[in-house]
N, C-alpha and C positions, 0 to 999 in steps of 0.2 A: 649764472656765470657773470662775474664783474668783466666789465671790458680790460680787452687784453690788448698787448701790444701786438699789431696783426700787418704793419706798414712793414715790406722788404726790409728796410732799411733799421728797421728798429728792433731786426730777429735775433737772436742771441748768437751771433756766428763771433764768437771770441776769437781771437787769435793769441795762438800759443808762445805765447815770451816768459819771460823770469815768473818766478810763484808772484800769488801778492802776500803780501803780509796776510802770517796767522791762517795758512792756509796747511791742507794736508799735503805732506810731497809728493810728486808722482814716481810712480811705480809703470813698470812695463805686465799691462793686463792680456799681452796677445795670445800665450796661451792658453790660458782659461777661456779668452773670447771666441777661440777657434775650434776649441773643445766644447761649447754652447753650442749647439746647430741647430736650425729649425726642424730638422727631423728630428734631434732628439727629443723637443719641446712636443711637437705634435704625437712623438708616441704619447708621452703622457695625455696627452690632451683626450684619442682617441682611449683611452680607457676610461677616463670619467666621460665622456660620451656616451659609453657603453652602459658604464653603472649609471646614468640617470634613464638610459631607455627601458634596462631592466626593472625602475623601480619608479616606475611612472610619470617619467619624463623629469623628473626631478632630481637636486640634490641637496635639498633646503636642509638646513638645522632642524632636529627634530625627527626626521625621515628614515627609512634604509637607507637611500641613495646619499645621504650625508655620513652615514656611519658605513657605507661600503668606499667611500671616497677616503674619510680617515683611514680605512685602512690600508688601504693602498698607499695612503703615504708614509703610513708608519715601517711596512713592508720595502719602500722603494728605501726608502731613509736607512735603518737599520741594517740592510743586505749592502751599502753603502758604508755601513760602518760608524755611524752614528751615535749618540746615547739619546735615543728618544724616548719621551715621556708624554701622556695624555694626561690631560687638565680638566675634568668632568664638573661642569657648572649646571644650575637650573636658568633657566627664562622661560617666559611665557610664548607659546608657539600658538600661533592661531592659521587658521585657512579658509577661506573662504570658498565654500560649495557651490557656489550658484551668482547668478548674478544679480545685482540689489535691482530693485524696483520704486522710484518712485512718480506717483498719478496725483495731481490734484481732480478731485471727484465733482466739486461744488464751490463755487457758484457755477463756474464755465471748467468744464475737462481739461486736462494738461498734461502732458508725459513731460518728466524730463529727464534727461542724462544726469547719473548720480552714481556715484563710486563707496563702496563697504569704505568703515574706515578699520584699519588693525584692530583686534580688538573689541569688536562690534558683539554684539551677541547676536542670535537667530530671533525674529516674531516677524509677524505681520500684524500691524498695528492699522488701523483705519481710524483717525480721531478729527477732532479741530486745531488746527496750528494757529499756535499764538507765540509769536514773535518777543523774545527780551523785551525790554523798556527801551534800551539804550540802543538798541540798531542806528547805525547811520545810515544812510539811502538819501542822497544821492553820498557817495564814501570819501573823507576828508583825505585829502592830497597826501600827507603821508602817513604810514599806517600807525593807529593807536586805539584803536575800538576797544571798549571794554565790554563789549558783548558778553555776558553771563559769567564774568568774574567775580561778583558777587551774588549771595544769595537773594540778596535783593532786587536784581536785576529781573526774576522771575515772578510770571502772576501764578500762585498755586493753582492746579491742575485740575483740583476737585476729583470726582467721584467717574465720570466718565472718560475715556480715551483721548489722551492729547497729545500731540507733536509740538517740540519746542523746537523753534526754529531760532538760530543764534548766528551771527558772525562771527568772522577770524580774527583775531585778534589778541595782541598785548598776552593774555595768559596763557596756560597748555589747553590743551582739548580735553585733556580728562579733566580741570579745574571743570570747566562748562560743564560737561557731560554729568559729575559726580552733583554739581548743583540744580541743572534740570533732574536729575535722578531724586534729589533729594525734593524740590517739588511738586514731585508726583507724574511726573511727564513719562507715558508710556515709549517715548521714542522720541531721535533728535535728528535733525535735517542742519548742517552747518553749513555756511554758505562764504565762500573767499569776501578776502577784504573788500576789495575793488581797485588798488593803486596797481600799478604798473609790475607786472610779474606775479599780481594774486588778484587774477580773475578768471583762471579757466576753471572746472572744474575739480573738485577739493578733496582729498584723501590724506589721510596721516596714520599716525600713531599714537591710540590712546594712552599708552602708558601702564593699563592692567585692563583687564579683562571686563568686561562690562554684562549685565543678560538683557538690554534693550537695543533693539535698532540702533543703529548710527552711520548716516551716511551724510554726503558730500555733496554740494550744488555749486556750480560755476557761480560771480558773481553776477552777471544780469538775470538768470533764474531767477537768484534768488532775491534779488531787488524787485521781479516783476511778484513774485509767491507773497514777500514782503508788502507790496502794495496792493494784492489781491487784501490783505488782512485789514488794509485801514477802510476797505469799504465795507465789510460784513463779515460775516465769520466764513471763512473758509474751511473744507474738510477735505484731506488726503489720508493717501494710504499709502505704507513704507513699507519693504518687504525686504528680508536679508535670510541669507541661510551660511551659516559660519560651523568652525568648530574652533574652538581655545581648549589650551591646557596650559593650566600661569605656571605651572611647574614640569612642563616638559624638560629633558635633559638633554643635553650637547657637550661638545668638546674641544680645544684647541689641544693642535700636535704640537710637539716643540720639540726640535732635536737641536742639539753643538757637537763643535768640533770637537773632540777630545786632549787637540792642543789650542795652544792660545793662553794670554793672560787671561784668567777669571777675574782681577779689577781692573778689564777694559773689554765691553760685550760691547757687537754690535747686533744691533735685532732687526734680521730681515723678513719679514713679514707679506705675506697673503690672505684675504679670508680665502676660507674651505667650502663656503657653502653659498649656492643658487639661494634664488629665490623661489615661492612654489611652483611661477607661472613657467617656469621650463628650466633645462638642461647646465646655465651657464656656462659656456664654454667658452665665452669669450671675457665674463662678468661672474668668475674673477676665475677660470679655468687656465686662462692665458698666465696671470700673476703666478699662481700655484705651479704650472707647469714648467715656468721661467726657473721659477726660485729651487724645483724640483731638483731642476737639470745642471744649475748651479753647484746645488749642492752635491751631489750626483759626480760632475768632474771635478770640482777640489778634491773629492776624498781620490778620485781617480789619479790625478796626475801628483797624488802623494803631497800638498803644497801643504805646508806648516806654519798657519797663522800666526802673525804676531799677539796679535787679539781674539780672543772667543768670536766664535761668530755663532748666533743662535738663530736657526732657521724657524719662524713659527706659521704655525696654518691656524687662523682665526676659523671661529665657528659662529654664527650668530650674527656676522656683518650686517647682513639685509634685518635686520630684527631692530638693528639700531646703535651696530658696536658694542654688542655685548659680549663677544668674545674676545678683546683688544680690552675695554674696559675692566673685564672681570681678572685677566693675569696683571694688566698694572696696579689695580685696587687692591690685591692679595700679594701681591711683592712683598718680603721683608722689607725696611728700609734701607739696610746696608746692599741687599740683591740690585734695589733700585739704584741705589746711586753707584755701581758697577757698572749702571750700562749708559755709555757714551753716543750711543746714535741708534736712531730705527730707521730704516731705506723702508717705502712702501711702495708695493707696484700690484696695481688695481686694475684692469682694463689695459693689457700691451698691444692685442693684433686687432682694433678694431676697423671695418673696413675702407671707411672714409676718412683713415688718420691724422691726426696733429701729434707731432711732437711735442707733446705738453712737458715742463719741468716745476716742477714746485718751485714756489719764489719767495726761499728761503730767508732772504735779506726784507721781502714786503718793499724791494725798491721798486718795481713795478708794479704792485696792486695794491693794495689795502690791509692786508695779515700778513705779521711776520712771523715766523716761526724762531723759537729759543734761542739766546746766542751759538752759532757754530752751525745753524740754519742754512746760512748764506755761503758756509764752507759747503755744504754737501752738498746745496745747488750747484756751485761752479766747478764740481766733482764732476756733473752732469755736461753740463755749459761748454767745460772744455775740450769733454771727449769730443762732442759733438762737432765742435767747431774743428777741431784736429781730422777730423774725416768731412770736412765741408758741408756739414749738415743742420740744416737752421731747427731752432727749437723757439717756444713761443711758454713765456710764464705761467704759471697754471696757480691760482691762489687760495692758500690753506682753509679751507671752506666747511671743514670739518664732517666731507662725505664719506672722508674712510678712514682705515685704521691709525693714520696715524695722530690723529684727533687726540687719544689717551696719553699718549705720549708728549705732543705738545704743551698740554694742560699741566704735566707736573714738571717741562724745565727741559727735558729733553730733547737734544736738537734732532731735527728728523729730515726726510728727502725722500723724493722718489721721482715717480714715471707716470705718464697716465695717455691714452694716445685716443679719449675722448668717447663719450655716451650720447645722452639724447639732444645733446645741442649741437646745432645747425655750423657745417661750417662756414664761412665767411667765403666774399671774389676775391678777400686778401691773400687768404691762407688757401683758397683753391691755386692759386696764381704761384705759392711756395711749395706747397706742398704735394700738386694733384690733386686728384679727386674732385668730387662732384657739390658744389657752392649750391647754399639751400637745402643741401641734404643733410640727415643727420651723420655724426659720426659715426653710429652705430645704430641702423636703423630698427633692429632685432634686442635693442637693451632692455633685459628683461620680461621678456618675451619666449613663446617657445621655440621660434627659430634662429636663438640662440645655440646654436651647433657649431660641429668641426666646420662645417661649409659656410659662417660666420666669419671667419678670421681672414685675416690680412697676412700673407707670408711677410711680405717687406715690412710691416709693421714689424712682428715677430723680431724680425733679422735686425733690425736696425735696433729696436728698443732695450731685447736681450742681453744686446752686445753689452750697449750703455748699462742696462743694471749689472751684468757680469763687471764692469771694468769698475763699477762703483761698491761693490763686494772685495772684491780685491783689494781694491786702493784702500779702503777702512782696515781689511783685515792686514795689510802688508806694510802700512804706513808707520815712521817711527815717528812724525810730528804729528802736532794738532792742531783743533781749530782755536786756542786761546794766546794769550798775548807771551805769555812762558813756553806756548808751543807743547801744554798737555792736550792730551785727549777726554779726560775724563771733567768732568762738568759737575758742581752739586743740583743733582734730580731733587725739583724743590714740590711739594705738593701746592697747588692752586686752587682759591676758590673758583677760579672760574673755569668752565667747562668750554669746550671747541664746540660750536655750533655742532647740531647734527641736523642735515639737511634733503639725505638720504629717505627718510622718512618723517616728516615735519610732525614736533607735537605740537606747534602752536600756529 
């Protein structure tokens, strides 16, 4: 996480006066907002509860428990009144069985903590590890290692069992992996950079499916495995037990309102599915159930969008955004440049809350997002401050969906009320809760459950994406200088980090 602005004084409590220029108008969101409740939210929630216990504690892509999740929403959606449709894509689904192993055997015994990487294949390999060329140890202050980006980097393998041991760095894991693979190396031990934020122990995503070993080592392991090698040959042993299917099937729901302009969509979006290690219910059970419940009272209370509003449930999030990537990448171009904004809300009741806001303008952090970015932030900003409630910037980091979106032009916003990082004396002091704890101490995890959530997260964050639903769909100005809505959705080469699961 980049440093945020976390001083009382510097929290986003705006005060409500004249629009500013180029902004969306406001609208009166009270009764949609009072029509959201956190019971209704938690019924949902308590159903995917249910369907990940029935189907082994999961609701990952790939699973039952992901395709009894779809359907329930496709069920909640359409008995609502909907036009929903499912979007059936392949990705590569992988799990891991057991948990990796790795021993240095010789010269002197060693256990160390070591994490599968995505993608990993199953073996138990026992060889010599022989280290890149290019290892840095002691690791240069900021990161640039070319660790196994070329094939030259590798001493070929020969005829007996080898461990290629490589650093993080500069390329993806699979470059490395596929170039240890290509000289001969039965298995691969990758070991974090060493700078500041890549030194704990190492996991990612390889990118496609691999049939050798591949796991993870903190940086000072693997500095010390690394200097065990300049004094003699060393011999370990890597053990993994995986399953992949690079063509496993998944799906994102989409439903819209049946009124609305069709050349002005706004896309509210959730992913649909856990991760394997348990239930999500808070990661992204909370999003899904918000956006449910949304959807759920506008068709209730009869409200007649000015604008489409497309509700979508992502499939494949924890995989790496591949269910967010694969419906913008298959967009007509005219479909695309129809849709004027995406609202993402990823993690709402988590129990050691922050008010996080995406910081839309990048006047607070480091990434901006697309012109009209910084409108849908202060969509947020304002509400909050209107009900005296401080929020704190959150910066487009490209952890979740709306990552695809940003990439080709489209302005986007959302919610996020915090995961595995620690909250701050700052934001304990604004917000409550408990300073040095995580925000979510269960993210991604199996105690990931209903008894996970935070009501007052819920209540307070719901409200804010209800009122920022509304004001997109009910608004007759926009975020540009003529005061349209609609924006040219431009394709980009360049892609929104993805952070969630790190390939490089």
């Amino acid at each position: 996480m980049r440093k945020a602005v976390i001083a009382a004084t510097a929290l986003s409590l705006v005060t409500l006066g004249a629009a500013p220029a180029n902004a969306v108008d406001r609208v009166n969101s009270k009764r949609l907002r009072d029509a959201v409740t956190v019971n209704g939210i938690l019924g949902h929630e308590r159903v995917l509860q249910r369907i990940a216990s029935q189907n082994g504690g999961t609701r990952a892509s790939g699973t039952p428990g992901y395709a009894a999740s779809a359907a329930y929403v496709k069920d909640t959606l359409t008995a609502a009144g909907y036009r929903v449709s499912e979007q059936e894509f392949t990705f590569p689904f992988f799990r891991e069985l057991a948990p990796p192993t790795l021993a240095q055997l010789t010269p002197a015994p060693a256990d160390y903590a070591t994490k599968t990487f995505d993608l990993s294949g199953s073996g138990d390999v026992t060889g010599t590890v022989t280290p890149t060329t290019d290892v840095q140890v002691p690791a240069p202050a900021t990161p640039g290692v070319t660790s196994g980006c070329e094939a030259a980097d590798f001493t070929p393998a020969g005829a007996a069992p080898a461990i290629a041991l490589i650093q993080r760095g500069t390329c993806t894991f699979q470059i490395k992996v596929s170039n240890a693979v290509a000289a001969g190396y039965d298995a691969v031990v990758i070991f974090n950079e060493g700078q500041a934020g890549r030194t704990d122990v190492l996991s990612g995503d390889l990118g496609r499916a691999f049939e050798i070993p591949v796991v993870g080592l903190s940086y000072a392991d693997g500095a010390a495995l690394f200097a065990a090698t300049q004094s003699g040959a060393v011999t370990a042993r890597v053990t993994t037990s995986t399953f992949a299917d690079p063509a496993a099937k998944t799906s994102n729901v989409i439903a819209e309102t049946p009124g609305g302009d069709p050349d002005k969509v706004v896309v509210v979006g959730s992913h649909l599915d856990s991760v394997i290690e348990g239930p999500g219910i808070n990661d992204n059970g909370s999003g899904v159930a918000t956006n449910l419940e949304i959807a759920r009272q506008l068709a209730a209370l009869k409200v007649k969008p000015r604008q489409k509003v497309r509700f979508a449930f992502w499939g494949a999030e924890e995989a790496g955004l591949l269910g967010s990537e694969h419906y913008v990448a298959t967009l007509p171009d005219a479909d695309l440049a129809r849709i004027f904004a995406n609202l993402n809300f990823d993690m709402l009741g988590s129990p050691n809350y922050v008010r996080f806001v995406y910081d839309g303008d990048g006047s607070q952090t480091t990434v901006s997002g697309p012109p009209g970015s910084g409108e849908i932030e202060r969509i947020f900003t304002d509400y909050f401050a209107g009900q005296g409630l401080a929020t704190e910037p959150r910066e487009f980091n490209g952890r979740s969906d709306y990552g695809p979106f940003i990439a080709v032009g489209i302005p986007a916003g959302g919610l996020f009320s915090g995961a595995e990082g620690k909250k701050t004396e700052a934001q304990a002091t604004v917000y409550g809760g408990t300073a040095g704890a995580a925000y979510d101490a269960c993210y991604h995890q199996a105690c990931d459950t209903t008894n996970n959530l935070n009501p007052a997260a819920l209540a307070e964050l719901s409200d804010a994406a209800a009122h920022a639903v509304y004001t997109l769909a009910m608004t007759r100005t926009g975020f540009f200088p003529d005061g349209s809505l609609r924006a040219a959705a431009r394709r980009s080469a360049a892609k929104a980090p993805r952070t969630t699961h790190p390939t490089r």
